[in-house]
N, C-alpha and C positions, 0 to 999 in steps of 0.2 A: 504494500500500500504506500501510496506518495503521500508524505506527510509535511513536508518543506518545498519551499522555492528559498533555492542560494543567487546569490550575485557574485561575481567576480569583479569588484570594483578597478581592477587594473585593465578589466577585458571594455568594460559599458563605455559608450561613445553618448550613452544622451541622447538617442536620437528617434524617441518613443515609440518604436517598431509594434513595443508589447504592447505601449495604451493603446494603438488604433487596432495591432489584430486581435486584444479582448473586445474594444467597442464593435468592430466588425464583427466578430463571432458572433457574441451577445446580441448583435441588432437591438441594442436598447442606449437612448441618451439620457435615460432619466437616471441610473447613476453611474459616478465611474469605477471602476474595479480597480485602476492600474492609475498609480503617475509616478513621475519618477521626479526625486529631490535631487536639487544639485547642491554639493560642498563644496565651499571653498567659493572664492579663488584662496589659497594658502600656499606662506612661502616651505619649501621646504628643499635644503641643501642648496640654496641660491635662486631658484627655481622656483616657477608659479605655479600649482597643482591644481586639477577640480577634478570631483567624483560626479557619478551619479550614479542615484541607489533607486532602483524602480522599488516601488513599497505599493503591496497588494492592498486595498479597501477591506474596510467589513463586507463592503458585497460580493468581494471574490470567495469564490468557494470551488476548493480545488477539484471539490468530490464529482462537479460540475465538470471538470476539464478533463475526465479521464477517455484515454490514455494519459494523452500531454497537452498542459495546458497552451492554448495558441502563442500566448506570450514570451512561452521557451520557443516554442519550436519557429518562431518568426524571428528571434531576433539574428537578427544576421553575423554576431560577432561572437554567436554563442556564448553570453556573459550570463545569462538565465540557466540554472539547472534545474532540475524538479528530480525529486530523491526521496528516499523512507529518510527513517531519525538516525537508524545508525551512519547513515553513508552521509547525513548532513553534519554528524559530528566529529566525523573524521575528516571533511571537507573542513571543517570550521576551526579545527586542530593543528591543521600543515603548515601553516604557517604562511600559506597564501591569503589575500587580502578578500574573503568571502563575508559577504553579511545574510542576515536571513531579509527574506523579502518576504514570505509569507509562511505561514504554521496553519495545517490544517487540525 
């Protein structure tokens, strides 16, 4: 069972791939499921950084997306995983820059 969506914030471009292919999937505007937050600008090692972190709604519901929710499988720079707990806590472990985006 898929119980998380991870980010790879070194992988995400920002370029809301996931908000349009939930709103297209969903065919609904009255709410949103997906937006994505931007961080930063920050300096770091001389260098000007920004993130961005898609963050799932209360109205995303993963149970809705099975197999794979559209949001992974559209974005184009594969920075969306969708995974059970144990494979999101070993993801969240490595020492790569993963956040959680959604918890079912």
């Amino acid at each position: 069972m898929k119980a998380a969506i991870l980010v790879n914030l070194d992988m995400c471009i920002g370029c809301n791939a996931c908000v349009i292919g939930c709103h297209v999937w969903k065919q609904n505007t009255e709410h949103t499921r997906v937006t994505v937050v931007t961080i930063g600008p920050a300096q770091s090692n001389g260098r000007l950084k920004m993130d961005f972190l898609p963050r799932m709604t209360e109205y995303c519901t993963l149970a809705e997306c099975a197999p794979e929710p559209p949001c992974v499988s559209l974005c184009p720079v594969q920075a969306l995983v969708c995974c059970d707990e144990r494979a999101a806590l070993e993801m969240l472990s490595s020492g790569e820059r993963y956040q959680v985006s959604a918890v079912a």
